[in-house]
C-alpha atoms as an extended CHARMM CRD file, in Angstrom:
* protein
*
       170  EXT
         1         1  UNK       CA             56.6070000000       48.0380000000       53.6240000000  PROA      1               0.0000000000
         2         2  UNK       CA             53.8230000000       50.3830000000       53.3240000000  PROA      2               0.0000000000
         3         3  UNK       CA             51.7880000000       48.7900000000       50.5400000000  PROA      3               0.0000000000
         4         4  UNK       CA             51.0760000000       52.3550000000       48.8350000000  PROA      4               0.0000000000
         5         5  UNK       CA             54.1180000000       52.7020000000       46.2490000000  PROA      5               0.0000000000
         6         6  UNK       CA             52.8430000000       50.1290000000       44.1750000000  PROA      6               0.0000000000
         7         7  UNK       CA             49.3760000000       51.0340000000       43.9010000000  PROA      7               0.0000000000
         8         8  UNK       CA             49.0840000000       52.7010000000       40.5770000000  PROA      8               0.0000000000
         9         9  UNK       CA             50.5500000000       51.3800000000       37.4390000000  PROA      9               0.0000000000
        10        10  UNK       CA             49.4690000000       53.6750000000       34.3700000000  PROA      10              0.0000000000
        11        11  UNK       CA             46.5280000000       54.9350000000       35.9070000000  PROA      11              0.0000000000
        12        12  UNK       CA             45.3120000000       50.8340000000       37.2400000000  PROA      12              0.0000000000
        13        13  UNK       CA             45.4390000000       49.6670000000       40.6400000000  PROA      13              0.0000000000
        14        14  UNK       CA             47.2390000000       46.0330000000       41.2040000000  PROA      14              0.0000000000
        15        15  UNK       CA             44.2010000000       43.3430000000       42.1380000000  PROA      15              0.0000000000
        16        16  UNK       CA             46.5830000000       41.8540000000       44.5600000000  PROA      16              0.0000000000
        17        17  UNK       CA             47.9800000000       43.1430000000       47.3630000000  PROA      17              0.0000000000
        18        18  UNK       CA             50.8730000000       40.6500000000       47.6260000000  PROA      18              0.0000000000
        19        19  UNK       CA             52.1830000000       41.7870000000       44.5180000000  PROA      19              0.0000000000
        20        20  UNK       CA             52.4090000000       45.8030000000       45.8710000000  PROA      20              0.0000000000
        21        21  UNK       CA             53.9710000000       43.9170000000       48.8920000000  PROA      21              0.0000000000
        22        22  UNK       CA             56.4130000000       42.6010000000       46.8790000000  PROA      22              0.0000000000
        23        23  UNK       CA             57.4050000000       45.9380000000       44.5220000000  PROA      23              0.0000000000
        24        24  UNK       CA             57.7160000000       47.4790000000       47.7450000000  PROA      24              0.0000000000
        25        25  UNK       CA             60.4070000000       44.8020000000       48.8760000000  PROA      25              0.0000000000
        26        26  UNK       CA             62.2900000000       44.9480000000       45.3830000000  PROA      26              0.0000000000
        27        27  UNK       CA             61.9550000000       48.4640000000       45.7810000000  PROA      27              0.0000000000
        28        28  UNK       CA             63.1610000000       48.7490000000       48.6630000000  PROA      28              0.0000000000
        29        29  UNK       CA             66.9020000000       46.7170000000       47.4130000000  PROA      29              0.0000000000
        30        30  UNK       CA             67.0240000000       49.3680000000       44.3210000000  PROA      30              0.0000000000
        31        31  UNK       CA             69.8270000000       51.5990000000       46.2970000000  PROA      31              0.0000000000
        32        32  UNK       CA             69.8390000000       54.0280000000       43.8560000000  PROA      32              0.0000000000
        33        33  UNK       CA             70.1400000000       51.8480000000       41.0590000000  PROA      33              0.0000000000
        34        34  UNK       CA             67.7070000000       51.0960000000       38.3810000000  PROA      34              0.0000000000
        35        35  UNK       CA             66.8850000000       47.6140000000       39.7410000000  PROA      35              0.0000000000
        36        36  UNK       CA             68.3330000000       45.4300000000       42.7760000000  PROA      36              0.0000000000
        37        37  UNK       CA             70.8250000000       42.6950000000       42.3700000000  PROA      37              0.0000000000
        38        38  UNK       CA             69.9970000000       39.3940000000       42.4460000000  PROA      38              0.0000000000
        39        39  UNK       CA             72.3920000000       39.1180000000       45.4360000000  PROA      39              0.0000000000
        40        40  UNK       CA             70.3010000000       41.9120000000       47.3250000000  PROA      40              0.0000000000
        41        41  UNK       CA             67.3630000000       39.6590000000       46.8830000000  PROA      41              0.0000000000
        42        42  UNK       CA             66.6190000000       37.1460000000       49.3690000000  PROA      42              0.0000000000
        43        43  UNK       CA             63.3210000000       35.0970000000       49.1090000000  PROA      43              0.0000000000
        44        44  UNK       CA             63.6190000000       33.8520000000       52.6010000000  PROA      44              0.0000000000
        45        45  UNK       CA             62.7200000000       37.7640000000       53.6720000000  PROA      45              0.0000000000
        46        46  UNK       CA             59.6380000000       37.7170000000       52.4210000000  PROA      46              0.0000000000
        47        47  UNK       CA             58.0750000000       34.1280000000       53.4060000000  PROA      47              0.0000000000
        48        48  UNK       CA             54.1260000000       34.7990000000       52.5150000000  PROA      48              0.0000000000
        49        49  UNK       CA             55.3260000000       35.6800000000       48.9120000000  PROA      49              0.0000000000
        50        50  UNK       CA             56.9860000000       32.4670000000       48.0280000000  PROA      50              0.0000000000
        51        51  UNK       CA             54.1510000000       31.1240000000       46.9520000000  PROA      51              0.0000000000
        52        52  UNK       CA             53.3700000000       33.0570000000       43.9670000000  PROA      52              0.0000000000
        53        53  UNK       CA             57.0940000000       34.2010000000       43.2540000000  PROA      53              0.0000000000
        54        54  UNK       CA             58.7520000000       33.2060000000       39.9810000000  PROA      54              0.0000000000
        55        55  UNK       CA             62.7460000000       33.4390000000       39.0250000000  PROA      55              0.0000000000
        56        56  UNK       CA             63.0930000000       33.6720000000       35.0300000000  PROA      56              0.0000000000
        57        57  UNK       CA             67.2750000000       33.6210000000       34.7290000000  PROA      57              0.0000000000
        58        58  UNK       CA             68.1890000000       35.5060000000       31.8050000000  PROA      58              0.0000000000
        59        59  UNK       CA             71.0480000000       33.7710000000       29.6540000000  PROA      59              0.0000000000
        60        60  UNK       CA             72.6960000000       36.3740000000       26.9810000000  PROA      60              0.0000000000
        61        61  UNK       CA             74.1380000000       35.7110000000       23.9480000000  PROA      61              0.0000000000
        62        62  UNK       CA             71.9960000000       34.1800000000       22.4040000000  PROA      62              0.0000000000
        63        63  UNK       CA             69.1820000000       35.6980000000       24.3380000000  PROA      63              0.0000000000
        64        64  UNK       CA             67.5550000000       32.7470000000       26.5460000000  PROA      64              0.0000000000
        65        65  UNK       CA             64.8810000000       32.9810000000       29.5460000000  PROA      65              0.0000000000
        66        66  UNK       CA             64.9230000000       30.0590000000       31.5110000000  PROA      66              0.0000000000
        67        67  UNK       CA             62.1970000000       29.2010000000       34.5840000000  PROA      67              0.0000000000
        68        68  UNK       CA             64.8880000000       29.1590000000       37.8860000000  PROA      68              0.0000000000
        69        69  UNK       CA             62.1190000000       28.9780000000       40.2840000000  PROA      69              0.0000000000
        70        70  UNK       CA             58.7990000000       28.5440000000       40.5200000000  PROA      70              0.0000000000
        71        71  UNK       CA             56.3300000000       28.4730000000       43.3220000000  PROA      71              0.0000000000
        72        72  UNK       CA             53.9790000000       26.2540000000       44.7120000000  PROA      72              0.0000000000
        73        73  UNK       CA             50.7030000000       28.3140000000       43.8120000000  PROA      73              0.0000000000
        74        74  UNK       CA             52.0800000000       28.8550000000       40.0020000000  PROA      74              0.0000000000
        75        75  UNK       CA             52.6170000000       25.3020000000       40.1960000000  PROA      75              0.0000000000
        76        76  UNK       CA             49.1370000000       24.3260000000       40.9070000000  PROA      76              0.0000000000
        77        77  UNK       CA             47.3960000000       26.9940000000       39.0430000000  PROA      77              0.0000000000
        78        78  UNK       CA             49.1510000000       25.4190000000       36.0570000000  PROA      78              0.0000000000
        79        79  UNK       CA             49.0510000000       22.1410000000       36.6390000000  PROA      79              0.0000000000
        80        80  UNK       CA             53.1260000000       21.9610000000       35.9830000000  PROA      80              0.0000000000
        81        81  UNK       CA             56.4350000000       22.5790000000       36.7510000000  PROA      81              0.0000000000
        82        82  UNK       CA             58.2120000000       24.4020000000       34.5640000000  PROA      82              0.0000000000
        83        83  UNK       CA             61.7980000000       24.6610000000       36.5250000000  PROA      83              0.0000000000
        84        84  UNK       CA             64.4370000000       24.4620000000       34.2770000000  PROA      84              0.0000000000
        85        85  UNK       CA             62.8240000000       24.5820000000       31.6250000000  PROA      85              0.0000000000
        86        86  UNK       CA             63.0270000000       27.6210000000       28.7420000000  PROA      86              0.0000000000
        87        87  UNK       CA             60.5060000000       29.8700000000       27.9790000000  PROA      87              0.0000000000
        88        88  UNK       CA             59.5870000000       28.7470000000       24.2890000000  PROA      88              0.0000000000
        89        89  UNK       CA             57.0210000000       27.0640000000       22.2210000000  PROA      89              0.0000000000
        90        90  UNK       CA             57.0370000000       23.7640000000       24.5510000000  PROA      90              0.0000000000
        91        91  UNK       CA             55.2750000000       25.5900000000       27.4500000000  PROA      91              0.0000000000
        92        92  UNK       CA             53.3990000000       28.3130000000       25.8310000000  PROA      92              0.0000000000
        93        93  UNK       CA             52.6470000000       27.5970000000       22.2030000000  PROA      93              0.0000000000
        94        94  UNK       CA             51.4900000000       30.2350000000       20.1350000000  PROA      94              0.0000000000
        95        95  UNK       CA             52.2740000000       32.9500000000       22.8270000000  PROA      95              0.0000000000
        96        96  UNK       CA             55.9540000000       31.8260000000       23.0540000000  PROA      96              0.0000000000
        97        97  UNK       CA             56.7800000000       34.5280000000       21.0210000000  PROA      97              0.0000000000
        98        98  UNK       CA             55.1970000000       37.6420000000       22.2570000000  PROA      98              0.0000000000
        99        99  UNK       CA             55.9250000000       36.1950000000       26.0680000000  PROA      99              0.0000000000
       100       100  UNK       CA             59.6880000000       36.2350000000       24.9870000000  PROA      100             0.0000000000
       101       101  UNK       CA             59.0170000000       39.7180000000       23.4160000000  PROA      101             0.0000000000
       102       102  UNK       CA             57.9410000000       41.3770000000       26.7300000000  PROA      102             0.0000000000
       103       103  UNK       CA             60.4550000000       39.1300000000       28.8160000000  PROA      103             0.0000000000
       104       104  UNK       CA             62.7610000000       41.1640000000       25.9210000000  PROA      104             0.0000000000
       105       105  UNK       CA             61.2830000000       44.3110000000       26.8100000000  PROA      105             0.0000000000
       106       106  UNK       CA             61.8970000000       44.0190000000       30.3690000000  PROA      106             0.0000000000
       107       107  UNK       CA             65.6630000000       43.1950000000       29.7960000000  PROA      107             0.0000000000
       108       108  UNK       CA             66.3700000000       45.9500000000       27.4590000000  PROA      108             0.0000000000
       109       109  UNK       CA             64.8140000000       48.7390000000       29.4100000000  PROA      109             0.0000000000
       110       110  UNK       CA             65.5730000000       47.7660000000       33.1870000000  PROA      110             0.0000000000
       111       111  UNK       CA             62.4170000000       48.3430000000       34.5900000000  PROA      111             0.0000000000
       112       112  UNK       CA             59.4380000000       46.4440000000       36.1820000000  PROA      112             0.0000000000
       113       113  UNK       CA             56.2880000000       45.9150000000       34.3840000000  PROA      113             0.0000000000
       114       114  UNK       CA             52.8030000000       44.9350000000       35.3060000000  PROA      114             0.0000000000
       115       115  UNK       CA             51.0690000000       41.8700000000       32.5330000000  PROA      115             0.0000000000
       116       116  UNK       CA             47.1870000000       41.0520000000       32.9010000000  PROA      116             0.0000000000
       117       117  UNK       CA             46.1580000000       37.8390000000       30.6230000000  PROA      117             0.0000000000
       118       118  UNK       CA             43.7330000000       35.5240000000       29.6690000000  PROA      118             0.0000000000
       119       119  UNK       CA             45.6430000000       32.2830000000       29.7540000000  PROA      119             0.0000000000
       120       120  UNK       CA             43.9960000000       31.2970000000       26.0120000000  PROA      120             0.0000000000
       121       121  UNK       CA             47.1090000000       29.6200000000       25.0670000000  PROA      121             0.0000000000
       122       122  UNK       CA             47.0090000000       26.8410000000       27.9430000000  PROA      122             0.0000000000
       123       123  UNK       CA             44.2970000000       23.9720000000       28.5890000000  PROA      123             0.0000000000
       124       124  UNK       CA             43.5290000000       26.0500000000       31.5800000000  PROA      124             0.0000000000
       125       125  UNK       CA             41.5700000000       28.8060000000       29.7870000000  PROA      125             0.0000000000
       126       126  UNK       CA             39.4520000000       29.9270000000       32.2310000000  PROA      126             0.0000000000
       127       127  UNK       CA             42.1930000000       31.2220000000       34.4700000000  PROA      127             0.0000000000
       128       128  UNK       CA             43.3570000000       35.0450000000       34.3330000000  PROA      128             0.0000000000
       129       129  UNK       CA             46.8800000000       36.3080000000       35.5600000000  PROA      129             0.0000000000
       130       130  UNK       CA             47.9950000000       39.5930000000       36.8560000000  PROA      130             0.0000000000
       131       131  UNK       CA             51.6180000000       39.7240000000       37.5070000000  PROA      131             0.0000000000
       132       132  UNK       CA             54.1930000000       41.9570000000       38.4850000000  PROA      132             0.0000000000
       133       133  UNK       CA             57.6460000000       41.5390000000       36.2450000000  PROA      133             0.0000000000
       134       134  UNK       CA             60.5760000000       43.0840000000       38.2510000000  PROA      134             0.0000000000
       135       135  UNK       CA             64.6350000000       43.1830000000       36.6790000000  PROA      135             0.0000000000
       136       136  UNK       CA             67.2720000000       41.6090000000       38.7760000000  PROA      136             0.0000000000
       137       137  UNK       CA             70.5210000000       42.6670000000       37.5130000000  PROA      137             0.0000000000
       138       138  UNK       CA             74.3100000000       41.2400000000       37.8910000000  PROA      138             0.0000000000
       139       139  UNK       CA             77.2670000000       43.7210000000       38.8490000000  PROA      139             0.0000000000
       140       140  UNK       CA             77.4160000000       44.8190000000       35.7730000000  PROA      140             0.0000000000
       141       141  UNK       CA             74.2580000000       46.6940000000       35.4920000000  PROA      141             0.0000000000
       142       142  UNK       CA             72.8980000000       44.0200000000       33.1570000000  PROA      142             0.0000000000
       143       143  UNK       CA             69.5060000000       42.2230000000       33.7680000000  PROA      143             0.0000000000
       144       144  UNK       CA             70.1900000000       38.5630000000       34.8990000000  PROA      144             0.0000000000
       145       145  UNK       CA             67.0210000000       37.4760000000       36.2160000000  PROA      145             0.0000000000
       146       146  UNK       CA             63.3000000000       38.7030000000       36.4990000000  PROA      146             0.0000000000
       147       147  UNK       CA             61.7340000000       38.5250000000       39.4320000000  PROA      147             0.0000000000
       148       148  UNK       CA             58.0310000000       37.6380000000       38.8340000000  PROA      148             0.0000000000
       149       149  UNK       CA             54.9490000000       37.8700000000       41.3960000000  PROA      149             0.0000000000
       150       150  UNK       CA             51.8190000000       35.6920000000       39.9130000000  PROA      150             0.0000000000
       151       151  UNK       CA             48.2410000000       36.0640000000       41.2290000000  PROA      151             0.0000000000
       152       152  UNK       CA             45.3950000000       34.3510000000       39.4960000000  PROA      152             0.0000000000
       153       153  UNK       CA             42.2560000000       34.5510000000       38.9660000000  PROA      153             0.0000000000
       154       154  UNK       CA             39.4940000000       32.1060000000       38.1700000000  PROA      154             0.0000000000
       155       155  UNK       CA             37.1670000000       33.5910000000       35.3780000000  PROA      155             0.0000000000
       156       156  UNK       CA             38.0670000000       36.0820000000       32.5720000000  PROA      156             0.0000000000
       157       157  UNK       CA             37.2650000000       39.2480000000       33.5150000000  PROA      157             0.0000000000
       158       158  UNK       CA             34.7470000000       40.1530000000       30.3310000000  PROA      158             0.0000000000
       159       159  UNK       CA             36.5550000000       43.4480000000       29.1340000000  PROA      159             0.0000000000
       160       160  UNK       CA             39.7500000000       41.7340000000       29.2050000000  PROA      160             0.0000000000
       161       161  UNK       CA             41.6010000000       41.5810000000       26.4070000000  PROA      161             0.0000000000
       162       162  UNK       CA             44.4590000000       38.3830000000       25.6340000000  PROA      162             0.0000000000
       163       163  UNK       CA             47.0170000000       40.5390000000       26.8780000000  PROA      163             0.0000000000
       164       164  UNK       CA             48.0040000000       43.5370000000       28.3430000000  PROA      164             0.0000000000
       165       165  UNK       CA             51.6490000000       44.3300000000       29.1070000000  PROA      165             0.0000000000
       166       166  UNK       CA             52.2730000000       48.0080000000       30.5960000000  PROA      166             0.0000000000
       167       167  UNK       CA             55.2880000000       49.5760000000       32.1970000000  PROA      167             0.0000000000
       168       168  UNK       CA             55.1540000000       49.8930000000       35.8280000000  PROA      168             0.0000000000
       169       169  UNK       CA             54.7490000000       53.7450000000       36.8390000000  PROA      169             0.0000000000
       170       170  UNK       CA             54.7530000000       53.8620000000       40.3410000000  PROA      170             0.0000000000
């Protein structure tokens, strides 16, 4: 892994370089396809990103994201553990609906993108996330889980707005 693919994403460089390390590694599984699948991805490969790695398991019909996995640095930025749990209006209140938007987004397109946010909707306001939100798909072509890399931050950045969610360009 080479750390430069995942550099730029729409013209901003990624704060963290464990999440290029890990575009490179899904990357790297995309054999000509549009995204890996989940088979291809093994989180035992890449031990130093386990930490901040996330597994949302997409359930169609009705349309359901569900927290599969969730590691230990998520964990203790946000004081819980979600696993198991659906993303919905339980965990994230008022942003339940645009998070399940983007998560949408993501499915319906097949392609990784890059969210920056000011965590206003949790107790834990001060903290800022930049994550990298990459499709896992099934045999079928069709996304079945999204791969998520989640660094924080400890103070909003002050030109940040709530949310920014932006394809990934690399």
């Amino acid at each position: 892994m080479t750390g430069t693919s995942a550099i730029n994403i729409v013209g901003h460089e990624l704060a963290d370089p464990r999440l290029v390390l890990l575009y490179d590694y899904w990357a790297s599984k995309c054999d000509g396809r549009p995204a890996p699948r989940r088979q291809d991805i093994d989180p035992l490969e890449i031990p130093r990103l386990l930490p901040i790695l996330h597994l949302i398991a997409v359930e169609h019909d009705p349309l359901v994201f569900r927290h599969r996995l969730i590691g230990t640095d998520i964990v203790e930025k946000m004081g819980r553990d979600a696993t198991g749990q659906p993303v919905g209006v339980g965990l994230y209140g008022p942003a339940a609906a645009e998070i399940v938007e983007t998560l949408t987004t993501i499915v319906e397109e097949v392609r990784p993108y890059r969210r920056r946010a000011r965590l206003d909707w949790h107790d834990r306001r001060w903290l800022t996330v930049e994550s990298l939100e990459l499709p896992l798909v099934d045999a079928g072509g069709r996304v079945s889980t999204i791969l998520r890399g989640a660094a924080f931050g400890g103070t909003r950045p002050p030109q940040a707005e709530r949310l920014r969610f932006e394809p990934f360009e690399p």
